[in-house]
LUMRO-936124 format. One record per residue: x, y, z of N, C-alpha, C in turn. Coordinates in steps of 0.05 Angstrom, whole numbers, plus 5000, padded with zeros to 4 digits. Layout:
! LUMRO-936124
XYZXYZXYZ/...
//
This chain:
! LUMRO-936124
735701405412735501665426736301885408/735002075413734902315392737102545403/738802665399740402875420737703155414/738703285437738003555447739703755431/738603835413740904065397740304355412/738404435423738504585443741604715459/742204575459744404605485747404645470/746604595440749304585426749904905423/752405065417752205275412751505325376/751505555361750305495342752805545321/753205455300755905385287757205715282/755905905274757006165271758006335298/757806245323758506395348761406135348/761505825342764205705342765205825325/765005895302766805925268766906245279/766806395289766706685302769706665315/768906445335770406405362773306295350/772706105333775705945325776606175309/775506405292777706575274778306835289/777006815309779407015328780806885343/780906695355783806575355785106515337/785206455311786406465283787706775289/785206985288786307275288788507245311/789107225333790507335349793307125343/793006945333795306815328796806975303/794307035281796207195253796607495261/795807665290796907845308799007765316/800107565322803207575337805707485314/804507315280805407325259805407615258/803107735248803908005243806508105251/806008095278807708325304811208275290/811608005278814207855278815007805256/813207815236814407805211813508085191/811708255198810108425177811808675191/812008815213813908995226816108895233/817508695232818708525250820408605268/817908595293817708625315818508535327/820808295322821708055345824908205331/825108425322828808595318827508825329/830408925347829709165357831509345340/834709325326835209475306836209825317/835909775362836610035365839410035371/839610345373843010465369842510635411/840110715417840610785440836910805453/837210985475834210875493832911055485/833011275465830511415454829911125430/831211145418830110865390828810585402/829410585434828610295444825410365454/825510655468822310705472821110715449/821610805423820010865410818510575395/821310345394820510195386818109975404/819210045427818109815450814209965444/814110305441811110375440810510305415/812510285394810310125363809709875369/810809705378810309525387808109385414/808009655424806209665438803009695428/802809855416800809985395800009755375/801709655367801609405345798409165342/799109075369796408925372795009005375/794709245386792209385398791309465374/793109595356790909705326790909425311/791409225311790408995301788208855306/787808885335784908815350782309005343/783109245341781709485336780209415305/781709425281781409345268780509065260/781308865274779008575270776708665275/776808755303774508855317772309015298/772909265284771009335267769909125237/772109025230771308855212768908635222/769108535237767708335258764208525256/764908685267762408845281760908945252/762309035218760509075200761108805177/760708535188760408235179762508315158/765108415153767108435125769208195132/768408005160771007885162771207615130/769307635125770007365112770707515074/769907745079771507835047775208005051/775108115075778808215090778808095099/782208145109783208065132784008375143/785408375162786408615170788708615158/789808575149792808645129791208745108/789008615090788408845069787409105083/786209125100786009425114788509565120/791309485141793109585141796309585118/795009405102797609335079798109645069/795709895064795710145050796910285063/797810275090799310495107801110495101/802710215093805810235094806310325072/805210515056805710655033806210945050/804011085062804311265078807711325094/808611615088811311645103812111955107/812811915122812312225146815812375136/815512595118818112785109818712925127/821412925143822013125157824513425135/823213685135824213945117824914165136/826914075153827514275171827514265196/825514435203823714295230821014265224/819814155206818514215198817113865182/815413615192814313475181812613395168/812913315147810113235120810013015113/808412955110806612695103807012695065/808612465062808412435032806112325018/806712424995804112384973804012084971/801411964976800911664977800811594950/801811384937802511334907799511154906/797711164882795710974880796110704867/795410544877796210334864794610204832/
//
């Protein structure tokens, strides 16, 4: 007897399926080792909101970002850490009252 390959799904919608669950698992790595998100590190309840909304925000711009990679076929040359690894260069000067964004060093 011959099988029906019909009915199978086709290998790129599984290999799709299994690396976003990969993704959402190296999302909660992320969350815990790359911000590490599993220390809160606060002194009082303005530093606990602020941290609880980065942390909030966290997955969501991680999904966001798979998400576009996904949608223009780049998942298999990035990951989303080479997309967000360049931020954490990015850092916000406070001169008074007054905040600036420092000069991003090139690598």
């Amino acid at each position: 007897m011959s099988a029906d390959w019909s009915q199978f799904v086709p290998g790129e919608i599984v290999y799709d399926t299994l690396k976003s669950r990969a993704g959402i698992e190296q999302s909660y790595d992320a969350f815990k080792n790359t911000i590490h998100g599993d220390r809160t590190y606060t002194m009082d309840d303005y530093q606990m909101q602020g941290w609880t909304f980065v942390n909030f925000l966290t997955p969501i711009l991680h999904c966001w970002v798979y998400g576009l990679l996904k949608e223009r076929v780049l998942l298999r040359r990035y990951t989303h850490e080479d997309v967000l690894e360049p931020l954490e260069l990015v850092n916000m000067l406070r001169k008074g009252e007054e905040w600036r964004r420092s000069e991003i060093p090139r690598e």
